[in-house]
Every structure is written in structure tokens, then in C-alpha cells.
N, C-alpha and C positions, 0 to 999 in steps of 0.2 A: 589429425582431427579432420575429417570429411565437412565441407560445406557445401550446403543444398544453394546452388544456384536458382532462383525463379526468373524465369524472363517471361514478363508479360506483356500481351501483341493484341491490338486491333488496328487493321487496316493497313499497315505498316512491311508494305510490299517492297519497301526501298530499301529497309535497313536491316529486316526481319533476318537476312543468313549472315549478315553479319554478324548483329548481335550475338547470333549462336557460335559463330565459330572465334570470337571474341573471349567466349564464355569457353570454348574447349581447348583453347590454347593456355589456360591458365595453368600454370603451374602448380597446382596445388592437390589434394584428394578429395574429388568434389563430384557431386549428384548435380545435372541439368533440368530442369523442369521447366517445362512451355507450356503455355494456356494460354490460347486464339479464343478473343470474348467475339466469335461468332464474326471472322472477317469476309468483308464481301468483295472486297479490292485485287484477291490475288494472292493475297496471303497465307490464306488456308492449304492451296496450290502448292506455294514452293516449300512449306512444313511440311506436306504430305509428297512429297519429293526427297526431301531427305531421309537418304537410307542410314540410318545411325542407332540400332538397337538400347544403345547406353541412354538417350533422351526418352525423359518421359514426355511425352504430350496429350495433352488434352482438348479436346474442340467443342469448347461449351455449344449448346445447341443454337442458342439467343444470347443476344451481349448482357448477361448479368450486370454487369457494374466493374468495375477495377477493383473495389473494393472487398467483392464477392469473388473473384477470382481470388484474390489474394491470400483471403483464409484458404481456400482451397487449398491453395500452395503449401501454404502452414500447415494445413492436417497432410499432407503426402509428403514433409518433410522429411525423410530419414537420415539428414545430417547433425553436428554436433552444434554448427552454424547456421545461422541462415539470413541469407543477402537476395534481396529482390530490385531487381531492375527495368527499368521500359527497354522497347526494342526500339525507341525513338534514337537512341545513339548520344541524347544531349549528357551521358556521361560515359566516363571511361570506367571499364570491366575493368581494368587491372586497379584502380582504387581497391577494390574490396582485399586487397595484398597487403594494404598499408593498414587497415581497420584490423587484419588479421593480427598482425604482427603488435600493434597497439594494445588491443582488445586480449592476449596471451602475456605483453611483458608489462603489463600494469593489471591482470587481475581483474579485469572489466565484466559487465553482465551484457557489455551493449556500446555497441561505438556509432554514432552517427555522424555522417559526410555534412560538410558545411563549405557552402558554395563562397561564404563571408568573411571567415573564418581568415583570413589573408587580407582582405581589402579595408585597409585600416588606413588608408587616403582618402578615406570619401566618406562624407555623411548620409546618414540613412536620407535625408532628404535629397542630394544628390542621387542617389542610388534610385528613389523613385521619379526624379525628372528624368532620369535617363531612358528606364524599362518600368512604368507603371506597376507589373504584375509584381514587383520586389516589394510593393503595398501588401500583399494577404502575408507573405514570409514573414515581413518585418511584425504585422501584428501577431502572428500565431507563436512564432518567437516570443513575445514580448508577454505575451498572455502566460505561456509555460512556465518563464521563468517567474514572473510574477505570482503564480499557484502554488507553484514548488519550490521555491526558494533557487533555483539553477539559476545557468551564467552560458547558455547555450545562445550561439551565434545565427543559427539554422536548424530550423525542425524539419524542412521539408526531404532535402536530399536522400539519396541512400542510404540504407542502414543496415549493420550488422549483427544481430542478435544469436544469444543462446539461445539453440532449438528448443530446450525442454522449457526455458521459459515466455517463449513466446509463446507455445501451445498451453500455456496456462493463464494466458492473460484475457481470455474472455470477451474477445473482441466481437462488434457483434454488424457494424458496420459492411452494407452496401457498395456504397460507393467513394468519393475520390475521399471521403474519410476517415475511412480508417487508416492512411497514415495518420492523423490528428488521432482519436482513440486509441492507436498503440502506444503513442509519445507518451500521450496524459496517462494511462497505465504502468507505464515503465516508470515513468517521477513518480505517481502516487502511491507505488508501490517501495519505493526507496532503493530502485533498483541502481549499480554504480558504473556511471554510463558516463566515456570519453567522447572528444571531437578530431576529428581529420578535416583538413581541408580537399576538397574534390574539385575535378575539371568539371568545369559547367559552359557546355554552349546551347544555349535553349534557341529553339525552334521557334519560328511565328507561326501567327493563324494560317497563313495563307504557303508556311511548312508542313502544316499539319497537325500543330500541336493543339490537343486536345482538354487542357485544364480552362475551364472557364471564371471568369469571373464569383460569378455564383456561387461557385463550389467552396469559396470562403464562408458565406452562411452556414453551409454546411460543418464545415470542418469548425468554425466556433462554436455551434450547439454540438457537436461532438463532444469538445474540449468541455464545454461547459455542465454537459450530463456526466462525465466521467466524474467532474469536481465535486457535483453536488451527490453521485451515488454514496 
């Protein structure tokens, strides 16, 4: 079964050829797709240096959104799977091996990575004196399960989806949420979806990392228009 790799990049001149050859080391039958939301760093540069006919790439003209990139991804999908990741490096490519393999011997529609999903030493309050940002997780989390009746550890991480059913979920989101929109469509749809645990080393501001506080407002009224559609 072919799965559509998306590796999504802005600005991310550091880690950007890794990521790619991260992704073509995998052992599996799989399509590469890259979309640069309009990078000004260098990045644009060493993608358009790579000679590699088998990568699709895209070079949006102006940074749409993460979000908007994303669908894109989704309609140029032509695999049976589909796994999207940052070029930020804060997880490991070879995860989506272990979602594969979950997501075939249990009959799943959808597996998503959970960064939590292991750490069962520590209270969520812990977890937030330690890294603040494990506030919008733990809420968005909590709000899911609470909608849909689920028992999920992590909504945010990686995820693996059936291609035909993700191009039927109607996603309609912009930016950092439509991860939050695809979640709440995959529960409200009764679709039957496992958890993995995933390597997570997240990046700070002053790494580079890109999610902002903010984008919690967003990803709740996401959640919360899906509920009340």
C-alpha cells in the first residue's frame, strides 16, 4: 500500500534536507510531497537544488497558511495513506512505520501519534509547569474526548489517515487549524481510529518553532464549529 509522505516547510533551512531524505530512506512504497509556504531563509534554494524527479514540490507563491498548504497536500495525494509532517525535525519519520503497521493489524481508519501516550509519571499539571505550551494539548485533547466520547492522549502529533477518507472530510481550514478540524471530523464521523506513542523534541521560539499561543483560539472555534455543524 503506497503512502503519500507531505513534508511541510517554511523557513526551515536547517533541517529542510533532512527531513527529505529522512522521508526517502523509509522503507516502505511511498510518494514524497513538499510545499515551501513561500520561504525567504534559504530554503526555497536548497529544495530547488535537489535533483530528485520522484518529489513532488510545490512553491506556494505567498505563505498561505499551514493549514492551506495542507489541504493541498490532501487533494495531490495519490497514496492509500496519508502522513504529513513538519521539516522542523521535532519528530521522527520513521514513527509513521509503527502507525502503518497498527493502522493494517487492527483494521483502523486512522492512527494518530501521541507524544503522552507513555508518560504516565506525571500529572497534566506537572506537564504544564514544566513546558507551558502542553496547556492548548491538554485542552484540545480534553475537549475531543469530551464531544466524542474518545479516550485519546494527544490530538496534536502526527497522524496517519486513509487517503480516500481524508479527501472526503471537507476540511475547510486555513491555518494551524485544521489539524483541530480534521480530528473533530474523524470523531464526528465515527471513524475507528488507534494511538501510538511518538518521539517528541519540540523546538523553542528562539529555535524557531512556529506555533503560537493564539492559534489555540483558533483550533477551539475550529473544534467547536465542527461540533455545532
Amino acid at each position: 500500500m503506497k503512502t503519500t509522505i507531505l513534508i511541510g516547510c517554511f523557513n526551515e533551512k536547517r533541517t529542510i534536507a533532512q527531513a527529505i531524505q529522512e522521508a526517502k530512506q523509509l522503507k516502505i512504497d511511498k510518494e514524497i510531497i513538499v510545499i515551501d509556504n513561500c520561504s525567504t531563509d534559504g530554503t526555497r534554494e536548497i529544495l530547488k537544488s535537489i535533483d530528485d524527479g520522484s518529489i513532488r514540490m510545490v512553491f506556494q507563491p505567498k505563505n498561505y497558511g499551514a493549514g492551506r498548504s495542507g489541504r493541498l497536500g490532501m487533494r495531490m495525494a495519490k497514496g492509500d495513506y496519508f502522513y504529513a509532517q513538519g521539516a522542523d525535525l521535532e519528530y521522527k519519520m520513521t514513527d509513521v512505520l509503527t502507525m502503518i503497521k497498527k493502522l493494517e493489524d487492527e483494521n483502523l481508519d486512522a492512527v494518530f501519534g501521541s507524544r503522552l501516550l507513555n508518560v504516565k509519571n506525571k500529572s497534566k499539571l506537572q506537564l504544564i509547569k514544566e513546558r507551558p505550551f502542553w496547556l492548548g494539548s491538554i485542552i484540545s485533547t480534553f475537549l475531543i474526548n469530551k464531544f466524542y466520547h474518545r479516550n485519546f492522549t494527544d490530538v496534536i502529533a502526527p497522524k496517519l489517515i486513509k487517503t480516500d477518507i481524508l479527501k472526503n472530510l471537507g476540511c475547510v481550514s486555513d491555518n494551524q487549524a485544521l489539524e483541530f478540524e480534521l480530528v473533530s471530523r474523524l470523531c464526528k464521523k465515527g471513524y475507528k481510529i488507534g494511538e501510538v506513542p511518538v518521539y517528541y523534541k519540540p523546538r523553542t521560539a528562539k529555535e524557531g518553532k512556529k506555533v503560537k499561543w493564539f492559534d489555540m483560539i483558533y483550533a477551539i472555534i475550529a473544534m467547536i464549529r465542527v461540533k455545532l455543524l
